[in-house]
PDB file of N, CA, C, O and CB in Angstrom:
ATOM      1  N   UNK A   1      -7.917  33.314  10.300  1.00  0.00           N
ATOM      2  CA  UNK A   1      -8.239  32.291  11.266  1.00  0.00           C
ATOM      3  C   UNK A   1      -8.002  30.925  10.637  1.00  0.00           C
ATOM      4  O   UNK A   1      -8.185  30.832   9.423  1.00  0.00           O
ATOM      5  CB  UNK A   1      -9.695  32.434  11.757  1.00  0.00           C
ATOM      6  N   UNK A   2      -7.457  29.417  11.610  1.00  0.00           N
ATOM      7  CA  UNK A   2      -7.405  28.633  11.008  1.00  0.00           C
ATOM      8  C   UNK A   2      -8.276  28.022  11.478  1.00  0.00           C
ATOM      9  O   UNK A   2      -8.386  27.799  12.684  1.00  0.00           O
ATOM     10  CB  UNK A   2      -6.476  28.227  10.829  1.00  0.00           C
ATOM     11  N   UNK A   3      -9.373  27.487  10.236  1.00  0.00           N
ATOM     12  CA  UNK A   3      -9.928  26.355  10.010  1.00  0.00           C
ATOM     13  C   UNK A   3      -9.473  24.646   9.564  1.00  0.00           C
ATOM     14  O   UNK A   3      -8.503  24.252   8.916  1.00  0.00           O
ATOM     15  CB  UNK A   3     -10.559  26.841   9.271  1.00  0.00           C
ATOM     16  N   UNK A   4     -10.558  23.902  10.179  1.00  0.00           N
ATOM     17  CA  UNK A   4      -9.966  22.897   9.987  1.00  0.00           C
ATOM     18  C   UNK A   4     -11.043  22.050   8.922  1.00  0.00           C
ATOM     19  O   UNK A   4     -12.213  22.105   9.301  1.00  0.00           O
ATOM     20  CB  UNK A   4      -9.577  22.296  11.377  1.00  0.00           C
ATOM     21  N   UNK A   5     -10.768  21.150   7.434  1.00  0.00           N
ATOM     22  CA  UNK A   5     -12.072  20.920   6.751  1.00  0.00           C
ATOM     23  C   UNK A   5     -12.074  19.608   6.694  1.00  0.00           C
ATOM     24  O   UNK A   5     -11.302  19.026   5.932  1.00  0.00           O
ATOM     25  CB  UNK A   5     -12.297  21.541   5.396  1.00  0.00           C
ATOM     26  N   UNK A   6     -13.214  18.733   7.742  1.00  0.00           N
ATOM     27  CA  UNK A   6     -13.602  17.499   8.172  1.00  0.00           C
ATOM     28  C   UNK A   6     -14.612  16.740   7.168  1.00  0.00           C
ATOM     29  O   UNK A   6     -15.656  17.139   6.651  1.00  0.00           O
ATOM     30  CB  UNK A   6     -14.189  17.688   9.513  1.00  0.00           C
ATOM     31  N   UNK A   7     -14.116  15.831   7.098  1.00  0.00           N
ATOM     32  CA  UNK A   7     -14.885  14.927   6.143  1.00  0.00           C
ATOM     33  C   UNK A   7     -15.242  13.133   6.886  1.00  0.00           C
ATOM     34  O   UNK A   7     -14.550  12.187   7.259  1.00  0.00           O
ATOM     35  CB  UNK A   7     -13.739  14.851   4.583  1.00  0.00           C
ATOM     36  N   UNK A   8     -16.450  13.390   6.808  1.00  0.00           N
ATOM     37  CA  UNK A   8     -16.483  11.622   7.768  1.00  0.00           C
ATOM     38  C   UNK A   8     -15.512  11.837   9.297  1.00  0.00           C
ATOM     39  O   UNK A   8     -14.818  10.900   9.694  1.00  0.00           O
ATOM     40  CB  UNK A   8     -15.333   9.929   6.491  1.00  0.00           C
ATOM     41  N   UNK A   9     -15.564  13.035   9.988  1.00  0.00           N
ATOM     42  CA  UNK A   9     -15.059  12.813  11.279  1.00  0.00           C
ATOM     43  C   UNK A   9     -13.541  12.965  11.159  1.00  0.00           C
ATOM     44  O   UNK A   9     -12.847  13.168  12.156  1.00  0.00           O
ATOM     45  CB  UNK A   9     -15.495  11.426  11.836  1.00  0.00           C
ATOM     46  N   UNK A  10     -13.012  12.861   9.871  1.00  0.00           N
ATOM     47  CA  UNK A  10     -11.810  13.195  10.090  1.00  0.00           C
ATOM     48  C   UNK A  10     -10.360  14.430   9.134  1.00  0.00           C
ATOM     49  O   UNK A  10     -10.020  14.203   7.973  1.00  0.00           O
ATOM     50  CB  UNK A  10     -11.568  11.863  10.149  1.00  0.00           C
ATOM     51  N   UNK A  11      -9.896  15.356   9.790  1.00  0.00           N
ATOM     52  CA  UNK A  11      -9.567  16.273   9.145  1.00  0.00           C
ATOM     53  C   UNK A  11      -8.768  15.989   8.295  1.00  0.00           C
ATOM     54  O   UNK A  11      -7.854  15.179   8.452  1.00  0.00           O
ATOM     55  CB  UNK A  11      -9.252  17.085   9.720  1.00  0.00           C
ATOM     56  N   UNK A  12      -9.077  16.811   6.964  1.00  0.00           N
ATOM     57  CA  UNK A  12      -8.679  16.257   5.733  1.00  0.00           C
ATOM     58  C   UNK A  12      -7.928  17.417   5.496  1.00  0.00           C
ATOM     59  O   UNK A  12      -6.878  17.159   4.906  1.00  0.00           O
ATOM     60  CB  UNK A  12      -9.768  15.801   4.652  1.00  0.00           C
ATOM     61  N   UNK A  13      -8.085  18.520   5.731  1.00  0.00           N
ATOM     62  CA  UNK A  13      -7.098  19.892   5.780  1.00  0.00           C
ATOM     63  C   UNK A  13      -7.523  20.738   6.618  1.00  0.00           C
ATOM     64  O   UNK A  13      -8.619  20.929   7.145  1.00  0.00           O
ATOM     65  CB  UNK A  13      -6.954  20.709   4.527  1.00  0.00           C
ATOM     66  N   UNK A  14      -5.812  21.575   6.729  1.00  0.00           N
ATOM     67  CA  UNK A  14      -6.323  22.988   7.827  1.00  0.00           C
ATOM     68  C   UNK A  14      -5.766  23.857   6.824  1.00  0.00           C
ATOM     69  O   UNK A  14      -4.765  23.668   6.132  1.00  0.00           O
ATOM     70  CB  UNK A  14      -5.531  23.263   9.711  1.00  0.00           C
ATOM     71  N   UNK A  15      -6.725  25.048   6.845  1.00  0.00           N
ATOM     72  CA  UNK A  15      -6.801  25.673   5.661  1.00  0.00           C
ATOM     73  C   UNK A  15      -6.711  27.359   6.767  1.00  0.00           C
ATOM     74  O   UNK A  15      -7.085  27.326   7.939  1.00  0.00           O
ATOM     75  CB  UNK A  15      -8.460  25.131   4.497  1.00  0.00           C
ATOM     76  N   UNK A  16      -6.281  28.402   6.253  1.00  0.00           N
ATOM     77  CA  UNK A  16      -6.180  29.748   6.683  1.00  0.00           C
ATOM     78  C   UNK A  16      -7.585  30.496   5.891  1.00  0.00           C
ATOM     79  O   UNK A  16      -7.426  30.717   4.690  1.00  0.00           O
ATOM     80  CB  UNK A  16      -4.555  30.414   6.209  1.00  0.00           C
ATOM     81  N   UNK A  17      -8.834  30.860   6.455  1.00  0.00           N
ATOM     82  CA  UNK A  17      -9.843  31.377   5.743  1.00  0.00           C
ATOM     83  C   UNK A  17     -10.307  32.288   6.469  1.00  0.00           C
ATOM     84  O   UNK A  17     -10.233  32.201   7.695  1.00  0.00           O
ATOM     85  CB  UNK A  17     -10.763  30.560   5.341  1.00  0.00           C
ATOM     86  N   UNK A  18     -10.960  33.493   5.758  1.00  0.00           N
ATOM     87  CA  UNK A  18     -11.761  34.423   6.358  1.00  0.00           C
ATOM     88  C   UNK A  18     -13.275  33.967   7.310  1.00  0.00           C
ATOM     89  O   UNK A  18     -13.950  34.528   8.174  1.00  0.00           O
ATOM     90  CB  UNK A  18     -12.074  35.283   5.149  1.00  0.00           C
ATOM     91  N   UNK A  19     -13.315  32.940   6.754  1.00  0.00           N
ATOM     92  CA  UNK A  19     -15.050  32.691   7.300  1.00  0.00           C
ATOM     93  C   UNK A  19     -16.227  32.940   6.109  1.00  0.00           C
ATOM     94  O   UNK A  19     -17.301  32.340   6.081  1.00  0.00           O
ATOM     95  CB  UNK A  19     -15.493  33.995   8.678  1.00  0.00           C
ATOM     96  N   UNK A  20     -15.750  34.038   5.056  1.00  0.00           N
ATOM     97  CA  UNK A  20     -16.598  34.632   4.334  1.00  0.00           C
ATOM     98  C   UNK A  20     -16.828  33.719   3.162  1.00  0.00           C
ATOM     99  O   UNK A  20     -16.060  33.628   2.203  1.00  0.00           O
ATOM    100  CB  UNK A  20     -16.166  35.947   4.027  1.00  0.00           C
ATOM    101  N   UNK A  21     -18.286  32.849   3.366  1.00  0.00           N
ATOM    102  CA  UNK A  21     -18.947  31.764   2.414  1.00  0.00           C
ATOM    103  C   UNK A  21     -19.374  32.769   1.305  1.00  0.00           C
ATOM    104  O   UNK A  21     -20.565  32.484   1.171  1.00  0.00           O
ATOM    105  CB  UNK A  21     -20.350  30.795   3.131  1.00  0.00           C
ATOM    106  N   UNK A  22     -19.144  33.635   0.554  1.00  0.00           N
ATOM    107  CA  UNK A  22     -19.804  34.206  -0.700  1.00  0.00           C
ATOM    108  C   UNK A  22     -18.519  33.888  -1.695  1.00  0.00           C
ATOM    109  O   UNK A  22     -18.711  33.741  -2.902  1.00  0.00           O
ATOM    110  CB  UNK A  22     -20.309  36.023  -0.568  1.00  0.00           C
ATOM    111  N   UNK A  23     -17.049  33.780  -1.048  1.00  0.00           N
ATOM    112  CA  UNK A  23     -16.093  33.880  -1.502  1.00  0.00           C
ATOM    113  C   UNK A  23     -15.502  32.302  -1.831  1.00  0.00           C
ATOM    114  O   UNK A  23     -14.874  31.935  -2.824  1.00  0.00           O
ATOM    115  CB  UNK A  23     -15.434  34.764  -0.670  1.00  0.00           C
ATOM    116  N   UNK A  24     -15.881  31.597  -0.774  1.00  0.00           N
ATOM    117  CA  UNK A  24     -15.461  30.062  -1.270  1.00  0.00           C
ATOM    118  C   UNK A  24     -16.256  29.264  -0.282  1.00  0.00           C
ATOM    119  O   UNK A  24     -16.850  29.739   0.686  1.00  0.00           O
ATOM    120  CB  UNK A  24     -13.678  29.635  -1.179  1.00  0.00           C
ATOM    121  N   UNK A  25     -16.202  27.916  -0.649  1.00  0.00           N
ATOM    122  CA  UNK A  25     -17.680  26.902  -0.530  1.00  0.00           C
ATOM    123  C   UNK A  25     -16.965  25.977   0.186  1.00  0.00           C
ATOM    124  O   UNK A  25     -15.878  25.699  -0.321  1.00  0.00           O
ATOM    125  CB  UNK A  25     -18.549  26.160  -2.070  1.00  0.00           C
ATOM    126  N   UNK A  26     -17.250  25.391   1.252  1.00  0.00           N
ATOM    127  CA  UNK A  26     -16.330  24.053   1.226  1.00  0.00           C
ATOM    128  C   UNK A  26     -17.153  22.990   0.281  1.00  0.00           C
ATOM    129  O   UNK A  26     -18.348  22.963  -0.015  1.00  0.00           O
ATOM    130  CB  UNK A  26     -16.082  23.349   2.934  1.00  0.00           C
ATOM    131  N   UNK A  27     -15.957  22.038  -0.117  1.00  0.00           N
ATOM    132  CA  UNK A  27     -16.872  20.923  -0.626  1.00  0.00           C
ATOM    133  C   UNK A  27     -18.182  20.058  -0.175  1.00  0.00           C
ATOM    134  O   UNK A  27     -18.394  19.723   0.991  1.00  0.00           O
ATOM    135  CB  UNK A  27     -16.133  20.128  -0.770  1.00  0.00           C
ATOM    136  N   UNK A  28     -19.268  19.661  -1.600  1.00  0.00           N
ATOM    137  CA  UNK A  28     -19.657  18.859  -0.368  1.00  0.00           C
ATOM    138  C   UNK A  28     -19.491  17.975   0.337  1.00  0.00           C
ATOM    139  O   UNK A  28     -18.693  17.082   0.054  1.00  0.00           O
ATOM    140  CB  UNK A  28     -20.273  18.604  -0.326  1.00  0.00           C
ATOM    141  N   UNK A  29     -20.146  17.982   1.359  1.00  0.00           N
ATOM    142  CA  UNK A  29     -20.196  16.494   2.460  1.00  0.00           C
ATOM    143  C   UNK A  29     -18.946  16.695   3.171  1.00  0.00           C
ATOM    144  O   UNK A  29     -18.280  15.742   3.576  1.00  0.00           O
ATOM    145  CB  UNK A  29     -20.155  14.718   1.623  1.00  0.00           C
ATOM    146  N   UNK A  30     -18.622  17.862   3.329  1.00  0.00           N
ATOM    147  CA  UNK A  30     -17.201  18.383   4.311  1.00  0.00           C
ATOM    148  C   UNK A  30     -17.985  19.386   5.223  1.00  0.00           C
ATOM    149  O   UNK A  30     -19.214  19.454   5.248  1.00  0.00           O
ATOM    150  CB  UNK A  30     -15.673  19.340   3.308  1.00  0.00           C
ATOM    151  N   UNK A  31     -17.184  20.113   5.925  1.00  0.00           N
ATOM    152  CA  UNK A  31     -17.719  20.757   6.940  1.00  0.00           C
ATOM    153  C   UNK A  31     -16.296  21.383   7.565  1.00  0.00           C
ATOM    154  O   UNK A  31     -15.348  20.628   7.784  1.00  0.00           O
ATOM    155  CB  UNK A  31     -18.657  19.747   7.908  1.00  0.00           C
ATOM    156  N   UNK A  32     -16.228  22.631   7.800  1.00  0.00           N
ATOM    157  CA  UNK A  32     -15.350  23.880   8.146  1.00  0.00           C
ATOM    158  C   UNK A  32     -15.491  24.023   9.745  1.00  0.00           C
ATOM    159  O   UNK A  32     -16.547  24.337  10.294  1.00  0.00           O
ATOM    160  CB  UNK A  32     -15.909  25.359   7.302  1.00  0.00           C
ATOM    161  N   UNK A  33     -14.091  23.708  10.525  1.00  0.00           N
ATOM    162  CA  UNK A  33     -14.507  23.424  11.895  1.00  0.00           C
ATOM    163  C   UNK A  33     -13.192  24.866  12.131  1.00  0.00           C
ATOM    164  O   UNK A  33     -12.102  24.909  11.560  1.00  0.00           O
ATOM    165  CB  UNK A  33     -14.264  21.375  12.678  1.00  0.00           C
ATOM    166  N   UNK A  34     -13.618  25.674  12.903  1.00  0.00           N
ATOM    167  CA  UNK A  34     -12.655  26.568  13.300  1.00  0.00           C
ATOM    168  C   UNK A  34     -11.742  26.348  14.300  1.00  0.00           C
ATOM    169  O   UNK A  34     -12.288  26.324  15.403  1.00  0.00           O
ATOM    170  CB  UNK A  34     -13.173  27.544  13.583  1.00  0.00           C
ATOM    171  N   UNK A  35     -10.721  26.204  14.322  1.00  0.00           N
ATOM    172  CA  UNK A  35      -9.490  26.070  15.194  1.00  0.00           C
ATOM    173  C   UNK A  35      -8.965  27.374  16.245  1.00  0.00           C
ATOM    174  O   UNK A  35      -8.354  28.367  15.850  1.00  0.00           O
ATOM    175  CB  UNK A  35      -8.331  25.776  14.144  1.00  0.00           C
ATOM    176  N   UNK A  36      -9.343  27.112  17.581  1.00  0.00           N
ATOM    177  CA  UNK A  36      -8.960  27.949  18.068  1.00  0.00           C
ATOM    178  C   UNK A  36      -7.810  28.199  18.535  1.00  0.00           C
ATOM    179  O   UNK A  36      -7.058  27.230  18.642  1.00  0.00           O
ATOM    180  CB  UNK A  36      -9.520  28.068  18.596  1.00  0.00           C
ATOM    181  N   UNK A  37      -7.183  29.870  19.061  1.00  0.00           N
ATOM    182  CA  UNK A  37      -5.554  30.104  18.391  1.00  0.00           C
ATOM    183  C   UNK A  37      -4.929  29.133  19.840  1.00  0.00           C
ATOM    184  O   UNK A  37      -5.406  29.364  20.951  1.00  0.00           O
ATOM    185  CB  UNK A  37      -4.786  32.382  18.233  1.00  0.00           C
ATOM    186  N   UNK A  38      -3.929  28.153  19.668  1.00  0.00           N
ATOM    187  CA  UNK A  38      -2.884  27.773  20.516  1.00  0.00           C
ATOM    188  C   UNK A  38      -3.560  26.618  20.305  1.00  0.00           C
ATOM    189  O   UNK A  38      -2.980  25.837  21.058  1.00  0.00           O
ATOM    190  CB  UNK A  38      -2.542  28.387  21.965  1.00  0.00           C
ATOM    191  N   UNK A  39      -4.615  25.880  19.632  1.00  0.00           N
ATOM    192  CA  UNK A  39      -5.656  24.440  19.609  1.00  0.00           C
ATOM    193  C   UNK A  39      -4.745  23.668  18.382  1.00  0.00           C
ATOM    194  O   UNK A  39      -4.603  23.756  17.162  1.00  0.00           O
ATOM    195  CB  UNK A  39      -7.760  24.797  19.027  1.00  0.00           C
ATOM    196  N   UNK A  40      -4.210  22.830  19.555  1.00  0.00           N
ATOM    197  CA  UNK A  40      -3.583  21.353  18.170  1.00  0.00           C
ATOM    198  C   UNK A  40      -4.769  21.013  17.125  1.00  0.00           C
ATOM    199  O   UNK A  40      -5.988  20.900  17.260  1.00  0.00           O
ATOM    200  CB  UNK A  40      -3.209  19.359  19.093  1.00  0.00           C
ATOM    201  N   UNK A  41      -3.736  20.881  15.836  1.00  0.00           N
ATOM    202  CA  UNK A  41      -5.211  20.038  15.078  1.00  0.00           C
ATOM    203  C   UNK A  41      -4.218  20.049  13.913  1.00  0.00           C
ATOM    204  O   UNK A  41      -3.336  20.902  13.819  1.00  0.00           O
ATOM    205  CB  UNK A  41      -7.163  20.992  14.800  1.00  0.00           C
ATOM    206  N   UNK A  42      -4.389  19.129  13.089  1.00  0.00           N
ATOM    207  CA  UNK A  42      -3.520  18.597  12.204  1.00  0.00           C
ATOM    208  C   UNK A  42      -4.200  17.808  11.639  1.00  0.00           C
ATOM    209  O   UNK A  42      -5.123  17.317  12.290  1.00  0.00           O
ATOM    210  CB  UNK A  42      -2.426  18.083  12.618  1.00  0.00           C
ATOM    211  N   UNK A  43      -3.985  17.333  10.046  1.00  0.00           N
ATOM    212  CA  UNK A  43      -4.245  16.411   9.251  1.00  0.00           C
ATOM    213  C   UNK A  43      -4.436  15.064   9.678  1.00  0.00           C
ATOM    214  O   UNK A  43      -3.327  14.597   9.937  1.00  0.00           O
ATOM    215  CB  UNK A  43      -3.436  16.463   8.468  1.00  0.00           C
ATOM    216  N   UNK A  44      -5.116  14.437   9.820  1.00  0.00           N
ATOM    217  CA  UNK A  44      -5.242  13.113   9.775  1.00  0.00           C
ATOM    218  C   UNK A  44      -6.179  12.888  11.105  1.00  0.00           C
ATOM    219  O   UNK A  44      -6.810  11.833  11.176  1.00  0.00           O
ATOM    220  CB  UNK A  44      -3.775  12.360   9.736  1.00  0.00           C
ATOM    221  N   UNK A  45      -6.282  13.840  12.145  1.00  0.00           N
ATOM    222  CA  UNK A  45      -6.680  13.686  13.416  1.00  0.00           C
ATOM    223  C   UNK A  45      -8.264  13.560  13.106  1.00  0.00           C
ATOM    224  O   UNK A  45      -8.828  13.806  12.040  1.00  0.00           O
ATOM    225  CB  UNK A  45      -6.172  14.911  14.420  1.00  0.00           C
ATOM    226  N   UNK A  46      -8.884  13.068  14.442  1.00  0.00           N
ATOM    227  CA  UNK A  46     -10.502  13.147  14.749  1.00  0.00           C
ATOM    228  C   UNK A  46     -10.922  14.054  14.792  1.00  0.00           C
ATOM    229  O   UNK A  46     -10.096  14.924  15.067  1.00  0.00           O
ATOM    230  CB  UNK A  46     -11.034  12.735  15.735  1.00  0.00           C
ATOM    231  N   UNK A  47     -12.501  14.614  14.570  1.00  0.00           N
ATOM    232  CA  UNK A  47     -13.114  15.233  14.947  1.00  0.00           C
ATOM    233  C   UNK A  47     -14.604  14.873  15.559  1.00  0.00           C
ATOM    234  O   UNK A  47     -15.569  14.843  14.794  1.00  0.00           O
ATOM    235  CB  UNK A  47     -12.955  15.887  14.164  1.00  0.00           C
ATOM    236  N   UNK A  48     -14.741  14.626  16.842  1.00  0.00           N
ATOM    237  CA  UNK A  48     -16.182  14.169  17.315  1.00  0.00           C
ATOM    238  C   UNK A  48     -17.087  14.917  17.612  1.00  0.00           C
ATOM    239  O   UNK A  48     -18.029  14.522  18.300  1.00  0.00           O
ATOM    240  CB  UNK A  48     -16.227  13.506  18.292  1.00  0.00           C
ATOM    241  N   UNK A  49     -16.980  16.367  17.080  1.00  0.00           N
ATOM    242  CA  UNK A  49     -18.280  17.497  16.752  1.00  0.00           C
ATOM    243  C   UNK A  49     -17.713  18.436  17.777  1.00  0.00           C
ATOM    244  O   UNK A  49     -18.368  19.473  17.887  1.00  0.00           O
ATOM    245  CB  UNK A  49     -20.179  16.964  17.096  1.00  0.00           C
ATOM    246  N   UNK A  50     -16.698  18.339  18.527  1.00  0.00           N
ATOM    247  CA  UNK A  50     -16.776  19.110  19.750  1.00  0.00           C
ATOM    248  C   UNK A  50     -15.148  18.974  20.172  1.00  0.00           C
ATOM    249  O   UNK A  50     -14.607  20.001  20.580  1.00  0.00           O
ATOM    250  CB  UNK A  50     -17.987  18.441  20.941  1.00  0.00           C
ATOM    251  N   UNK A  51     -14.459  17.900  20.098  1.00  0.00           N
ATOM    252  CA  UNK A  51     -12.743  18.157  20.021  1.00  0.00           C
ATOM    253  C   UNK A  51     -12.113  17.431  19.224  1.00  0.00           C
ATOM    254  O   UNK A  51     -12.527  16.313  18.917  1.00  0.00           O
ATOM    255  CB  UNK A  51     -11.958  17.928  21.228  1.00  0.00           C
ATOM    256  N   UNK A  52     -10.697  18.086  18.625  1.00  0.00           N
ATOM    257  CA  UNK A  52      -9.702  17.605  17.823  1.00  0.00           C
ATOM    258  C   UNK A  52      -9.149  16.250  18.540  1.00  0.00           C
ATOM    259  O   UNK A  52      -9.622  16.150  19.672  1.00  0.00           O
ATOM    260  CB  UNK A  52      -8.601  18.738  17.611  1.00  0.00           C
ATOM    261  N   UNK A  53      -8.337  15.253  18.214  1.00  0.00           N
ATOM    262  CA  UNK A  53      -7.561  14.201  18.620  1.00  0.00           C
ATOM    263  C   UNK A  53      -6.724  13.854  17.540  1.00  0.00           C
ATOM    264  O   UNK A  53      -6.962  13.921  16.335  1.00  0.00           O
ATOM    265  CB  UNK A  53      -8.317  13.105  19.079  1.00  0.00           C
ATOM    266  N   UNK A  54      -5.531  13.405  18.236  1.00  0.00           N
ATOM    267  CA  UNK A  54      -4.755  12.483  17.382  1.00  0.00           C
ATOM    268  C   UNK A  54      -4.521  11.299  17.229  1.00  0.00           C
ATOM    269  O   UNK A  54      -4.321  10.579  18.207  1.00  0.00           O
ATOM    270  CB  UNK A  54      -3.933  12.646  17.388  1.00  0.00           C
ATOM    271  N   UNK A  55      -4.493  10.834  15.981  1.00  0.00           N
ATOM    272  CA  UNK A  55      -5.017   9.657  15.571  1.00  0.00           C
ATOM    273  C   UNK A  55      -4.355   8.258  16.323  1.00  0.00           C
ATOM    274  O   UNK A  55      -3.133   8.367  16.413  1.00  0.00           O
ATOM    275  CB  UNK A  55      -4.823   9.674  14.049  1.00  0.00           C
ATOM    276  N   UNK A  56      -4.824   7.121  16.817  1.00  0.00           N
ATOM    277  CA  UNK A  56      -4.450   6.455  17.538  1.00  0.00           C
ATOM    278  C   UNK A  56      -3.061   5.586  16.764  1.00  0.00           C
ATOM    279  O   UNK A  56      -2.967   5.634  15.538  1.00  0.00           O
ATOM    280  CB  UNK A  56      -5.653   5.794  18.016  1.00  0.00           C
ATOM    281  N   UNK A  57      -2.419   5.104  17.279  1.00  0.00           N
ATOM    282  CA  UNK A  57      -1.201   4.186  16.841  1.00  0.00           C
ATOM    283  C   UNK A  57      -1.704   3.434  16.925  1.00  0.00           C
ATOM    284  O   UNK A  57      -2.560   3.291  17.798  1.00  0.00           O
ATOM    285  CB  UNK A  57      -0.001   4.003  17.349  1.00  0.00           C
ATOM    286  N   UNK A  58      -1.296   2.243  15.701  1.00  0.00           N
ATOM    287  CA  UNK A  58      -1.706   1.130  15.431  1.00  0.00           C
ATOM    288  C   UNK A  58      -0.786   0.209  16.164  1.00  0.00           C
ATOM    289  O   UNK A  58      -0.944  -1.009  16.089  1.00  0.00           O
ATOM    290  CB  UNK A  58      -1.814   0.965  14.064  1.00  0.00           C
TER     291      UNK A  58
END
């Protein structure tokens, strides 16, 4: 499954993980947001607890 690992609201990597926390930790002060299958989500985008976005143009 792909996860996505958010830091301050915004995704810092999407990572391929089992789910299984005995095996690896996310860092702290990050947080493991699961990506559901066909769900855009990419590096650099938002996360506001509840949907992915892409990041606004300056």
């Amino acid at each position: 499954m792909r996860w996505a690992l958010v830091v301050g609201g915004v995704v810092e990597n999407v990572i391929i993980w089992d789910g299984d926390t005995s095996r690896w930790q996310p860092p702290a002060g990050a947080q493991v947001v699961a990506v559901a299958g066909g769900q855009a989500c990419s590096i650099g985008w938002t996360y506001d607890g509840s949907t992915f976005a892409e990041p606004e143009e300056p």
